[in-house]
C-alpha angles and dihedrals in degrees: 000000000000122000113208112196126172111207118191114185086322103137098126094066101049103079088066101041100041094051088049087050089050096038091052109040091111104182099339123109103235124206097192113193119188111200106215094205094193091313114193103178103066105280102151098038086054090053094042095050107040108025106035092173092070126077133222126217122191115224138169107254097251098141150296103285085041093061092036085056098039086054095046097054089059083063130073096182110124092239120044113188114208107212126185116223099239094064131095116198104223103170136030138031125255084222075066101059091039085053090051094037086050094050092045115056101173087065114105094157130027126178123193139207114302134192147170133253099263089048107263116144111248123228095233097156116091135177116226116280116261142155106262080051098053092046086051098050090042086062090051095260094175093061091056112103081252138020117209118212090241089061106058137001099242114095099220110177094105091201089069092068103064087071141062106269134173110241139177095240136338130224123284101231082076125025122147112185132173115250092230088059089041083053096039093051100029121252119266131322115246093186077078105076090192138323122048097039088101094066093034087054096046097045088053097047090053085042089064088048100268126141111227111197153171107254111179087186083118144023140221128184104220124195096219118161094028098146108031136235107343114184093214082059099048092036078051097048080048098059097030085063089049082049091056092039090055089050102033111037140075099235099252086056093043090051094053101041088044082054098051086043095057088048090051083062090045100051087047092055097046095052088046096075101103120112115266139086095259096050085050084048086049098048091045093058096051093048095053097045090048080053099051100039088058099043104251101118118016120260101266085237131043131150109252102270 
């Protein structure tokens, strides 16, 4: 089994993560890559130093489906698990997920149980973008008392993820996935910096026939939402979803869902306007997302042409 994991500048995250991947292999044989994108606080010499079973593999920092690929191509294993850094494995084996990939040969794409640091289960299965999904999420769908699944692409009843459930895409932090289905559907698209190149993996795995599931079989603890809001990366998640409309819908459906999209970005900026650092953060990044995503300023991140 081969661990793909795209570290930049995340030192600082590996110690924790590397010693849970090599505390919880269980009776799998692990080939554990970690992609340096540019990295310029020590990565290599951490991973060469204190874990000497991994490898290291220098790439340019274009994004993060073009170091996951650039790792994957250095491995040969029939599943490649693409981890974030930020991540610690705390149940489960490994030996585990290759018994059960072993045993299920319909699976491409499997995610597993995350939670927070403090604990709280995170909501890691989504449904496919679409428009009725982004007008629904532009009208603060998730605060409703429930959130139908035609209304937002977070799937939010917690209980559903302590078993095994069928689901559009999983989260990127985790995604194991079996070499014949990365092969099948293509690996990812570098044409996505970062951001939307969860759901465009995953369509195009169940597209070549493949299942992709929840399976709550192990859990990570993930260190999402460490910094805050931060106006590049929502300007970024913006344009990435224009990215996937463009690819993935028929144009009726593209305008619409690029419409309720925009006034996602207008709604957010209107209801930023109290006084306070974090509600300025807020409005700045609405505004620049609604920017991006309409071509008057460039995404802050794109792949070289």
């Amino acid at each position: 089994m081969a661990i793909v994991i795209v570290s930049a500048n995340n030192a600082s995250w590996l110690t924790a993560c590397l010693s849970s991947v090599r505390a919880r292999a269980g009776t799998a044989t692990l080939d554990v890559v970690v992609v340096d994108n540019e990295s310029t606080d020590g990565t290599r010499k951490l991973v060469e130093s204190r874990f000497p079973w991994a490898r290291v593999v220098s790439s340019a920092n274009n994004g993060f489906g073009y170091g996951n690929n650039r790792g994957l191509e250095t491995t040969s294993a029939r599943y490649a698990l693409f981890l974030n850094p930020d991540t610690e494995v705390v149940a489960g084996t490994f030996g585990e997920l290759v018994e059960l990939l072993d045993a299920r040969p319909e699976l491409g794409l499997i995610g597993v149980r995350q939670t927070a640091a403090d604990g709280t289960l995170w909501p890691t299965m989504r449904r496919f973008p679409r428009f009725t999904r982004a007008l629904g999420e532009a009208l603060f769908s998730e605060r409703w008392p429930r959130t139908p699944a035609w209304a937002g692409e977070r799937v939010l009843d917690l209980t559903l993820y302590e078993q095994e459930q069928s689901c559009d895409w999983t989260s990127g932090s985790f995604m194991l996935a079996r070499r014949a289905a990365l092969e099948d559907a293509g690996w990812f698209d570098e044409r996505f910096f970062i951001y939307s190149e969860e759901p465009d993996l995953c369509l195009r795995i169940k597209r070549a026939g493949w299942q992709v599931r929840h399976i709550p079989r192990m859990t990570i603890i993930h260190h999402a939402g460490k910094a805050g809001v931060q106006p590049r990366l929502v300007a970024q998640d913006a344009y990435a979803r224009k990215q996937y409309a463009q690819k993935h819908l028929g144009r009726g459906h593209r305008e619409l869902y690029l419409l309720a999209l925009g006034l996602r970005y207008v709604i957010r900026a209107a209801t930023a306007r109290s006084a306070g650092a974090e509600q300025a953060i807020r409005r700045t990044a609405a505004l620049r997302a609604l920017q991006t995503m309409t071509g008057q300023i460039a995404p802050p991140f794109q792949p070289p042409a």
